[in-house]
PyMOL Python script that loads the backbone (N, CA, C, O; Angstrom):
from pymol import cmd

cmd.read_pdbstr("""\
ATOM      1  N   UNK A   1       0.835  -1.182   0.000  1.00  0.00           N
ATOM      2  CA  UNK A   1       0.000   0.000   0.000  1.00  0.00           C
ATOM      3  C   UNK A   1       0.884   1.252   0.000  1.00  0.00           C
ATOM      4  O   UNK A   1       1.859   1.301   0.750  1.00  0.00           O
ATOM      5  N   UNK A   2       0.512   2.467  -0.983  1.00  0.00           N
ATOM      6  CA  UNK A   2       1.358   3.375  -0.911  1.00  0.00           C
ATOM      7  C   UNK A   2       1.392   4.716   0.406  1.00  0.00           C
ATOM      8  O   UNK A   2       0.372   5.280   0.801  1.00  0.00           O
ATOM      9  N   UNK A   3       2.400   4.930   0.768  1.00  0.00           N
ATOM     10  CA  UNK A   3       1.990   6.132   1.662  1.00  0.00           C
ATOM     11  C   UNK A   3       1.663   7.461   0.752  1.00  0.00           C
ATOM     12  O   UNK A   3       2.390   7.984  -0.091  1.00  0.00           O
ATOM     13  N   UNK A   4       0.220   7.885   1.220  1.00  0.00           N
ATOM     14  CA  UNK A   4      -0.523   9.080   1.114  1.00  0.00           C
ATOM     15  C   UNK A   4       0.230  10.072   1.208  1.00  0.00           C
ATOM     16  O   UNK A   4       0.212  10.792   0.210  1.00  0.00           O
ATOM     17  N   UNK A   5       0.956  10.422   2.108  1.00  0.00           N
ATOM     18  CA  UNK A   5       2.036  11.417   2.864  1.00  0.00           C
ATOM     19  C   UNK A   5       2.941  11.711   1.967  1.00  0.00           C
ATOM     20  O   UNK A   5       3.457  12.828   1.981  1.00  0.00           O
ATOM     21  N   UNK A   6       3.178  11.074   1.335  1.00  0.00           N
ATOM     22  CA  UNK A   6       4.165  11.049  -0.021  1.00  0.00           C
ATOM     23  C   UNK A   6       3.779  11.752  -1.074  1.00  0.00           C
ATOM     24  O   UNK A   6       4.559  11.937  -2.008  1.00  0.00           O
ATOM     25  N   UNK A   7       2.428  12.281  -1.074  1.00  0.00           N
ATOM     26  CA  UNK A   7       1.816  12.999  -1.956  1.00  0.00           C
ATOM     27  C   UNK A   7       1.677  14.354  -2.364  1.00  0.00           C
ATOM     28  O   UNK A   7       2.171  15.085  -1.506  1.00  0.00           O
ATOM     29  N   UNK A   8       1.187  15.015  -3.367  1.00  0.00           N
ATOM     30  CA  UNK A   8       1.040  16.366  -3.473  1.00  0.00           C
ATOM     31  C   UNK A   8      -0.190  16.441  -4.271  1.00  0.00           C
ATOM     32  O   UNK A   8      -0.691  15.463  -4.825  1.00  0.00           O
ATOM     33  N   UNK A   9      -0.803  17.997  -4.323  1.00  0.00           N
ATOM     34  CA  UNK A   9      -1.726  18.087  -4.606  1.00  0.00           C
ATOM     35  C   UNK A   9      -1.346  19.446  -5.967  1.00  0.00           C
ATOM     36  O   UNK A   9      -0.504  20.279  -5.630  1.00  0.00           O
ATOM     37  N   UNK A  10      -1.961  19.591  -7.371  1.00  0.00           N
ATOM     38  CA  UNK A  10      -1.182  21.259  -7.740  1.00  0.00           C
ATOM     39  C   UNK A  10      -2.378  21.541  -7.624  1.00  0.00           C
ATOM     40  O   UNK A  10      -3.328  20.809  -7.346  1.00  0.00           O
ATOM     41  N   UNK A  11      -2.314  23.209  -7.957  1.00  0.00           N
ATOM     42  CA  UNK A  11      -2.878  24.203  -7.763  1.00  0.00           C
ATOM     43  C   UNK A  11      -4.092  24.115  -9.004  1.00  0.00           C
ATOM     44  O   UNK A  11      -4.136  23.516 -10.078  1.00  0.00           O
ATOM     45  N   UNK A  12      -5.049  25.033  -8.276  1.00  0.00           N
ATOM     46  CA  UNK A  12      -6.067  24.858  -9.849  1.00  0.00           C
ATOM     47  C   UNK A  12      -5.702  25.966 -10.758  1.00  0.00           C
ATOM     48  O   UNK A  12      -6.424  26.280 -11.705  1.00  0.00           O
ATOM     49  N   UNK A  13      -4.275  26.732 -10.403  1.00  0.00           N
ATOM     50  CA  UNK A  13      -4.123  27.710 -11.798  1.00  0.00           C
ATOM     51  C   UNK A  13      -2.985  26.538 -12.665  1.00  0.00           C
ATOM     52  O   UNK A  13      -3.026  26.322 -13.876  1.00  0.00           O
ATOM     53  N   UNK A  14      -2.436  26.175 -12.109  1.00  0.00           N
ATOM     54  CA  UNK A  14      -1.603  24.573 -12.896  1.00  0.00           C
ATOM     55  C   UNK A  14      -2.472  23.822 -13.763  1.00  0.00           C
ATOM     56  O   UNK A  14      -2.314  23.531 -14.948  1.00  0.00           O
ATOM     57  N   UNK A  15      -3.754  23.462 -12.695  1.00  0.00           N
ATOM     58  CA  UNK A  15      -4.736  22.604 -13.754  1.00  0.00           C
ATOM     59  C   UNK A  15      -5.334  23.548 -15.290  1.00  0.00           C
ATOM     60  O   UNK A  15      -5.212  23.441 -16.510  1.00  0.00           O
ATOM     61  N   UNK A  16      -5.966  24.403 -14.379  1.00  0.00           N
ATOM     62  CA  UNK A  16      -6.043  25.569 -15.854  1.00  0.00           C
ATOM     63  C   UNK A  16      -5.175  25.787 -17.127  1.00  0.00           C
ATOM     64  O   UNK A  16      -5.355  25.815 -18.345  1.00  0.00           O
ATOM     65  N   UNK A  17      -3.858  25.967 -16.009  1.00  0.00           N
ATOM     66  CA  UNK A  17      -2.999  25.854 -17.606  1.00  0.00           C
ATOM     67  C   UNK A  17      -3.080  24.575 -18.726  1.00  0.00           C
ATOM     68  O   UNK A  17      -3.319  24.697 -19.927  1.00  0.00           O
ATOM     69  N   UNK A  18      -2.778  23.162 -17.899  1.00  0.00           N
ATOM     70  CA  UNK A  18      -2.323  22.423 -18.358  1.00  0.00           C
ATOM     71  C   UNK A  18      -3.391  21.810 -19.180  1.00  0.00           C
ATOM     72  O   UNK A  18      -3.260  20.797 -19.867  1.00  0.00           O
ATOM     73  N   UNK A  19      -5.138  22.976 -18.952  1.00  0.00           N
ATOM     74  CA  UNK A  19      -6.573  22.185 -19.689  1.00  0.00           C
ATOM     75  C   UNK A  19      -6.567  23.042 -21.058  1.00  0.00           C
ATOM     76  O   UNK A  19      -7.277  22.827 -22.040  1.00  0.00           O
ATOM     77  N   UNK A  20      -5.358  24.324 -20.860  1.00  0.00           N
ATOM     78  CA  UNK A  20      -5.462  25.257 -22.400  1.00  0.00           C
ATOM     79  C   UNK A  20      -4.166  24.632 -23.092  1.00  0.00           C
ATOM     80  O   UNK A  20      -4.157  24.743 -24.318  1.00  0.00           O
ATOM     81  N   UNK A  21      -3.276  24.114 -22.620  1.00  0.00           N
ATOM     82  CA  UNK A  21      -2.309  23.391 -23.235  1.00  0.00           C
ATOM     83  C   UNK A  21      -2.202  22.286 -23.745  1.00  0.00           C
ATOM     84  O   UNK A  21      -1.354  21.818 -24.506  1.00  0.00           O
ATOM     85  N   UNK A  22      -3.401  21.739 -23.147  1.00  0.00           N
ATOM     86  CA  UNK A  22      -4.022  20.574 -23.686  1.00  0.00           C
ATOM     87  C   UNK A  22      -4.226  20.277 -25.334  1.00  0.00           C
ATOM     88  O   UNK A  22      -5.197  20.792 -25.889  1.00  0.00           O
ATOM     89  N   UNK A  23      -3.589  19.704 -25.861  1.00  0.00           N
ATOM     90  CA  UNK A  23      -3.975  19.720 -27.519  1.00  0.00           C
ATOM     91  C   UNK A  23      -5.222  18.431 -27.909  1.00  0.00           C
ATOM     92  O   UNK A  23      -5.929  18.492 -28.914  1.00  0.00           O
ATOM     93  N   UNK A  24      -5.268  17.636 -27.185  1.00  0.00           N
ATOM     94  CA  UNK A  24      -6.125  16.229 -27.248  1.00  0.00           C
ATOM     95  C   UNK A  24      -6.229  15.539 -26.138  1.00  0.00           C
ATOM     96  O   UNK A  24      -5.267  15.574 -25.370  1.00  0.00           O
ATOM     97  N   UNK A  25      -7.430  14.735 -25.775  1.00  0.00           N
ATOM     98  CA  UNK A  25      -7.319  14.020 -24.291  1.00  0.00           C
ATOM     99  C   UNK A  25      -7.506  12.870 -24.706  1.00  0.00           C
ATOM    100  O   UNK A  25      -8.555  12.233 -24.614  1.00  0.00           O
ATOM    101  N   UNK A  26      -6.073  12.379 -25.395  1.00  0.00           N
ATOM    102  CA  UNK A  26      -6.291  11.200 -25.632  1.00  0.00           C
ATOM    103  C   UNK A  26      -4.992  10.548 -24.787  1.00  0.00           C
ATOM    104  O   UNK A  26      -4.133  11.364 -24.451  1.00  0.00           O
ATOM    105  N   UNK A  27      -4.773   9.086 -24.401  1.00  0.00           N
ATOM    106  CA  UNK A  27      -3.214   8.744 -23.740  1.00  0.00           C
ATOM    107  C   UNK A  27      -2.192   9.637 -24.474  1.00  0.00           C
ATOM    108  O   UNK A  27      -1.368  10.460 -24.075  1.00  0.00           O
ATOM    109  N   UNK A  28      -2.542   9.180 -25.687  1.00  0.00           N
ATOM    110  CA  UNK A  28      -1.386   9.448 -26.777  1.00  0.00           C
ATOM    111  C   UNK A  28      -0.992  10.877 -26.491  1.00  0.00           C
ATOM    112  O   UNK A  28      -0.001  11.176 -25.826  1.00  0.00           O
ATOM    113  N   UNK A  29      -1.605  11.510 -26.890  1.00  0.00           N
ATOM    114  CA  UNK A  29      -1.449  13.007 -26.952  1.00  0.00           C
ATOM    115  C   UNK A  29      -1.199  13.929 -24.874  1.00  0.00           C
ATOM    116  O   UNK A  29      -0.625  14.993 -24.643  1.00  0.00           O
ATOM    117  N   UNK A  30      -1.691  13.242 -24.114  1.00  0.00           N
ATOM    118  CA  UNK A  30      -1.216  13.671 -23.061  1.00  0.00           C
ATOM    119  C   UNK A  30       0.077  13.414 -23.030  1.00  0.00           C
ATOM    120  O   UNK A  30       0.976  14.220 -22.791  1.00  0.00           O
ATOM    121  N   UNK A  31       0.206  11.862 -23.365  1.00  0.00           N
ATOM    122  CA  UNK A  31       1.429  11.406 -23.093  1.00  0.00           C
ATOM    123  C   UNK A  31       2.884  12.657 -23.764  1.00  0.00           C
ATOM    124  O   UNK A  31       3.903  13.203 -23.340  1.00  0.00           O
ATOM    125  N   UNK A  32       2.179  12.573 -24.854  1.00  0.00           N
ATOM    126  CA  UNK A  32       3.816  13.790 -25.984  1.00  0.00           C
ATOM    127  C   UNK A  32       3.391  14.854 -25.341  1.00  0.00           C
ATOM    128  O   UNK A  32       4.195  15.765 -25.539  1.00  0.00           O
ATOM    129  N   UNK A  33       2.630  15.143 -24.752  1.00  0.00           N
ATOM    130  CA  UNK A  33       2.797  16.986 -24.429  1.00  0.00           C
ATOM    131  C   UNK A  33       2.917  17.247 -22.889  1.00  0.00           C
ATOM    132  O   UNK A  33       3.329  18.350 -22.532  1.00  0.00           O
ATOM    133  N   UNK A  34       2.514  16.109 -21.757  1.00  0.00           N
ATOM    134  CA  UNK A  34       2.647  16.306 -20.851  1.00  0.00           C
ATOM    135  C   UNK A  34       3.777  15.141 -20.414  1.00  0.00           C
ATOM    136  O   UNK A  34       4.866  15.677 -20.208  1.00  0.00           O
ATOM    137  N   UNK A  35       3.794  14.072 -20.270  1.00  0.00           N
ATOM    138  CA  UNK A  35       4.282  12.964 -20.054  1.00  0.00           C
ATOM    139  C   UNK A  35       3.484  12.264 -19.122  1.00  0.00           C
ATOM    140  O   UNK A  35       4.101  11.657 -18.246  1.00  0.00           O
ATOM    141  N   UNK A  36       2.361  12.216 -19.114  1.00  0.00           N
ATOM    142  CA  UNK A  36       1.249  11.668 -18.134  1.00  0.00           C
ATOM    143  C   UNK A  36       0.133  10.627 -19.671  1.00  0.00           C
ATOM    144  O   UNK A  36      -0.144  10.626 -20.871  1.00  0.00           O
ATOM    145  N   UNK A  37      -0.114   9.811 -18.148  1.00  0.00           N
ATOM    146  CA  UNK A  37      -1.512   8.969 -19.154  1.00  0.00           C
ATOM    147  C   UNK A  37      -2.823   9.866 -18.755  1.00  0.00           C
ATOM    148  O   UNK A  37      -2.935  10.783 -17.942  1.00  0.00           O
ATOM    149  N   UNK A  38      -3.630   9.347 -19.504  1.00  0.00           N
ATOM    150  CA  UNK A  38      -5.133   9.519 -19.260  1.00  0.00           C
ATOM    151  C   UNK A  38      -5.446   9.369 -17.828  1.00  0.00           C
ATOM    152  O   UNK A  38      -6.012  10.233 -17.156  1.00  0.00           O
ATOM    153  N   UNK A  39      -5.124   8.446 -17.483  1.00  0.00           N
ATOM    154  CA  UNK A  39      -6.094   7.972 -16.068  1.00  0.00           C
ATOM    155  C   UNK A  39      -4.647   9.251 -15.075  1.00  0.00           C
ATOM    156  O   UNK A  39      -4.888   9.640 -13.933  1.00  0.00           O
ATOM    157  N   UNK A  40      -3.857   9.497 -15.515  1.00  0.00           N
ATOM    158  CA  UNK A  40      -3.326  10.606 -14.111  1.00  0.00           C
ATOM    159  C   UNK A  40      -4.068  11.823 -14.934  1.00  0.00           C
ATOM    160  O   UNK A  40      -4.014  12.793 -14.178  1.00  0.00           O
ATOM    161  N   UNK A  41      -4.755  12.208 -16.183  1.00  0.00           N
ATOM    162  CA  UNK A  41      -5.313  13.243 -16.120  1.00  0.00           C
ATOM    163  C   UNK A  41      -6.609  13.501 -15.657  1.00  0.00           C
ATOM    164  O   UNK A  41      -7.223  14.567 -15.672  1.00  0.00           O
ATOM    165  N   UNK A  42      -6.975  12.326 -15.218  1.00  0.00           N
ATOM    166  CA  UNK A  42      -8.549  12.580 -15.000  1.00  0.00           C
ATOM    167  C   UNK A  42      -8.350  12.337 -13.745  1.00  0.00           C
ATOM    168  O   UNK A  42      -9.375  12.727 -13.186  1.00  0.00           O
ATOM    169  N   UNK A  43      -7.067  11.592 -12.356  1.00  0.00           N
ATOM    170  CA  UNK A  43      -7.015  11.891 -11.077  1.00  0.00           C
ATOM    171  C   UNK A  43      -6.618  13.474 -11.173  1.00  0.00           C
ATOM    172  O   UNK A  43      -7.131  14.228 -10.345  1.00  0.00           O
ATOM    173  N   UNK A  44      -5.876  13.917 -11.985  1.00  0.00           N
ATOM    174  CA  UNK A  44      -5.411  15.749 -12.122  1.00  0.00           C
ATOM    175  C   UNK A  44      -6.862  16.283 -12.046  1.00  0.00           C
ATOM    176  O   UNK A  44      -6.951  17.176 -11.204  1.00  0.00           O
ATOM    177  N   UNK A  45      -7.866  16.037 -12.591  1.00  0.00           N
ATOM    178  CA  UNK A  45      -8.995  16.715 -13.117  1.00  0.00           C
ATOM    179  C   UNK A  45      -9.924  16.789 -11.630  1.00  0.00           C
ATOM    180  O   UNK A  45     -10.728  17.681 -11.359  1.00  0.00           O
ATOM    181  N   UNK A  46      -9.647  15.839 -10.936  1.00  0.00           N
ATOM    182  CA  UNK A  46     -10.725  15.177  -9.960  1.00  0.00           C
ATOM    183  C   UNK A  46      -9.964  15.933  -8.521  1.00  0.00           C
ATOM    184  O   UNK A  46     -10.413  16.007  -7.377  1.00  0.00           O
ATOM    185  N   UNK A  47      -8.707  16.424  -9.059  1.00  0.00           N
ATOM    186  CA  UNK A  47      -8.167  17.017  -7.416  1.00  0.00           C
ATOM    187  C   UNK A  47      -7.835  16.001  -6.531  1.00  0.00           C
ATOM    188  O   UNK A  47      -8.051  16.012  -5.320  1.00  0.00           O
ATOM    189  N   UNK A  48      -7.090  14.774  -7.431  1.00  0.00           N
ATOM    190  CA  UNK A  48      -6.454  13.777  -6.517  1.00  0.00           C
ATOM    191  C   UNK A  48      -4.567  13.988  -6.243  1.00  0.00           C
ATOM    192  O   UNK A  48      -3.951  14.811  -6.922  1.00  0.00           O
ATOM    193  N   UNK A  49      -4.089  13.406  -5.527  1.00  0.00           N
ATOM    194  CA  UNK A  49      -2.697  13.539  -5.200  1.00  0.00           C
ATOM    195  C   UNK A  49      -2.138  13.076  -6.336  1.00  0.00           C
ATOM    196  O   UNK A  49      -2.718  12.415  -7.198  1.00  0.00           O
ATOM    197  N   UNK A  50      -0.749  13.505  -6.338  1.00  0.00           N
ATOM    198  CA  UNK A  50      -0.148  12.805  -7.221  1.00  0.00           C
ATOM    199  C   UNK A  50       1.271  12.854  -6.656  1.00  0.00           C
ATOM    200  O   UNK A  50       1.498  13.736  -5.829  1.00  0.00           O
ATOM    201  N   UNK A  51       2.190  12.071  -6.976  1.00  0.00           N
ATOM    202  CA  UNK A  51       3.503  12.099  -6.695  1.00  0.00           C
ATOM    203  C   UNK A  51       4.215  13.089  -6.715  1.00  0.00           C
ATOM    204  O   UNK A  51       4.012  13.793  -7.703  1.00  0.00           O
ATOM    205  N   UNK A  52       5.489  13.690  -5.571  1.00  0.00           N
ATOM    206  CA  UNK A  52       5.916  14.853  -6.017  1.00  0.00           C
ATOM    207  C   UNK A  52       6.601  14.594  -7.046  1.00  0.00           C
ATOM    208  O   UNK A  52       6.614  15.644  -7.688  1.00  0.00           O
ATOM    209  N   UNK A  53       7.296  13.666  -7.699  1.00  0.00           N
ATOM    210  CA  UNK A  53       8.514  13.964  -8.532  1.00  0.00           C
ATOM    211  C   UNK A  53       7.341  13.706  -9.973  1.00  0.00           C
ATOM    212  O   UNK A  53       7.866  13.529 -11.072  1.00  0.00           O
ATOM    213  N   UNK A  54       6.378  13.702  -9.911  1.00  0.00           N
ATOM    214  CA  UNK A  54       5.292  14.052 -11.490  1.00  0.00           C
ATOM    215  C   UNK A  54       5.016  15.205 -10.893  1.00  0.00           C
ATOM    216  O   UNK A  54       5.366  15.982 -11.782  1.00  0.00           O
ATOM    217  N   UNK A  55       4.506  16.103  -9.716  1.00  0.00           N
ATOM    218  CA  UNK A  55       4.098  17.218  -9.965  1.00  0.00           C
ATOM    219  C   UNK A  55       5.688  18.410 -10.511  1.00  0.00           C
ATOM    220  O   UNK A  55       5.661  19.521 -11.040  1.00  0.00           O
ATOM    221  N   UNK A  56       6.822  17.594 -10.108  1.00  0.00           N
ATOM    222  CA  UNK A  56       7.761  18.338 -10.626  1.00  0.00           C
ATOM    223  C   UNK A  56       8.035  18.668 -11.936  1.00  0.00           C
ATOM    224  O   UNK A  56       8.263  19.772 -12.432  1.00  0.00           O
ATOM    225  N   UNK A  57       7.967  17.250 -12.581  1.00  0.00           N
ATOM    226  CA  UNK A  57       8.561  17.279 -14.188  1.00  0.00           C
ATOM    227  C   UNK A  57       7.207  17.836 -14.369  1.00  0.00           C
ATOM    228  O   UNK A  57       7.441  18.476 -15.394  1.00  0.00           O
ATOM    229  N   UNK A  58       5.966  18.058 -14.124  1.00  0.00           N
ATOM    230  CA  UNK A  58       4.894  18.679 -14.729  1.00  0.00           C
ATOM    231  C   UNK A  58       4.913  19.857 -15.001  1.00  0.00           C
ATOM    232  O   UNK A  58       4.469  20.378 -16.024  1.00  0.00           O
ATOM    233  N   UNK A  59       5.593  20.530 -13.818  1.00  0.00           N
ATOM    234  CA  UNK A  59       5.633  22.062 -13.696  1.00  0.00           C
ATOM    235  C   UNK A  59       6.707  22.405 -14.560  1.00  0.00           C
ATOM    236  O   UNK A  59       6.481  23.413 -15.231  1.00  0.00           O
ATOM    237  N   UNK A  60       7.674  21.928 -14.719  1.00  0.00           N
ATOM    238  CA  UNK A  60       8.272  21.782 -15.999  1.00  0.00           C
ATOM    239  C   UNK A  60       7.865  22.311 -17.225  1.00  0.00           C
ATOM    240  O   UNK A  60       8.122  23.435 -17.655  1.00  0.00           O
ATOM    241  N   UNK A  61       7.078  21.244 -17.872  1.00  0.00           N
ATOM    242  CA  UNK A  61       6.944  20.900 -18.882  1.00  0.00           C
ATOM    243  C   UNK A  61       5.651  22.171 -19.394  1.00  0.00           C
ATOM    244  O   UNK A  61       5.331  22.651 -20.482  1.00  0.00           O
ATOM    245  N   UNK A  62       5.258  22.329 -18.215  1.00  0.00           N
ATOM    246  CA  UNK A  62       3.886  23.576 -18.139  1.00  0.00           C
ATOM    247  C   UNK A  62       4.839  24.660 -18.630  1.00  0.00           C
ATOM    248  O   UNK A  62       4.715  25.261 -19.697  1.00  0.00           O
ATOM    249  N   UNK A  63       5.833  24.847 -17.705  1.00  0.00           N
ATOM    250  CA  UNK A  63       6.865  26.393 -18.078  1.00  0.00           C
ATOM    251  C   UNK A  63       7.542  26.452 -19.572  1.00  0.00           C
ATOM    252  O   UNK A  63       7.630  27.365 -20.394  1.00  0.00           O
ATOM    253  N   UNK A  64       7.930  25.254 -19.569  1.00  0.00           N
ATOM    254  CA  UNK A  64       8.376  24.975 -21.002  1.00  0.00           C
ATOM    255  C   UNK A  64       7.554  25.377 -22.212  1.00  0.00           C
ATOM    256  O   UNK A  64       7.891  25.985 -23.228  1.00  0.00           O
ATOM    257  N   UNK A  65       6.359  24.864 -21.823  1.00  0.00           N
ATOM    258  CA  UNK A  65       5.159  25.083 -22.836  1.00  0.00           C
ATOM    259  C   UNK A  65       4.480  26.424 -23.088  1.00  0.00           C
ATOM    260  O   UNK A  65       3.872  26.805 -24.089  1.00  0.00           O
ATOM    261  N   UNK A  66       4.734  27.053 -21.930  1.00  0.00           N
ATOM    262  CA  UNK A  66       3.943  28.375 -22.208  1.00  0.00           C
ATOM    263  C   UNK A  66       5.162  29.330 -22.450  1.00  0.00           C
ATOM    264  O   UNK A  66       4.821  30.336 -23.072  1.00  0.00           O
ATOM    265  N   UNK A  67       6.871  29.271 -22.033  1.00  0.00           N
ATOM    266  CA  UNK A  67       7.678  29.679 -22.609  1.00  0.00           C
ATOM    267  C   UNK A  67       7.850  29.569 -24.491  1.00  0.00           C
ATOM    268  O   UNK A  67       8.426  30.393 -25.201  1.00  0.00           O
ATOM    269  N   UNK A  68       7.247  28.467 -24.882  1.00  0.00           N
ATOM    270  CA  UNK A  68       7.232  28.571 -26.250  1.00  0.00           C
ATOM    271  C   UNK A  68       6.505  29.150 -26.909  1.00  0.00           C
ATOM    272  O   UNK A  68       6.715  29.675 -28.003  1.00  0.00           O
ATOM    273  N   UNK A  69       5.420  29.101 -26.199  1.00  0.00           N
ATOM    274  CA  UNK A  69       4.189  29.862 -26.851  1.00  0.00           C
ATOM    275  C   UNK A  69       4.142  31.392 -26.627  1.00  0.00           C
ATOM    276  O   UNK A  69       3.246  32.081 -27.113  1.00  0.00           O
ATOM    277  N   UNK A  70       5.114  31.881 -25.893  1.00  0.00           N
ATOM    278  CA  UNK A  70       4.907  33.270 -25.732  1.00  0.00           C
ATOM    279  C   UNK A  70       5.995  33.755 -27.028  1.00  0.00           C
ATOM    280  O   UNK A  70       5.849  34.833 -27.603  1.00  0.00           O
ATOM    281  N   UNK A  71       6.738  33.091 -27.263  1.00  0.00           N
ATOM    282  CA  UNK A  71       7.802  33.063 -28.996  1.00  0.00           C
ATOM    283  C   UNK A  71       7.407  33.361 -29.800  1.00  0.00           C
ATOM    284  O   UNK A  71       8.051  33.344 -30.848  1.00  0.00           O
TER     285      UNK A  71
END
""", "prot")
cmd.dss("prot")
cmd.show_as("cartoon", "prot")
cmd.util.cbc("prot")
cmd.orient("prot")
């Protein structure tokens, strides 16, 4: 059983971003743009925990993404 405690929760301006950055909600397409499956986007969606070292590379990949788009 995993420890809970181990968990994190992001913010709903994170979720916001990551629902306009969103190009498709399919595995596939979360997978290349976020590095997440389906089923961690719909615990993301639902305001469930997630691991810190995915909420890390997430926040990442969020900065990354909206750094390109401001180009």
């Amino acid at each position: 059983m995993r420890d809970r405690s181990k968990t994190v929760h992001l913010d709903e301006e994170t979720i916001l971003q990551m629902q306009r950055l969103a190009t498709r909600r399919t595995d596939e397409a979360l997978n290349a743009r976020f590095g997440i499956s389906y089923n961690t986007w719909r615990k993301l969606l639902a305001g469930q925990p997630i691991r810190p070292s995915l909420a890390v590379r997430l926040t990442g990949r969020i900065a990354a993404l909206n750094a390109a788009d401001q180009r």
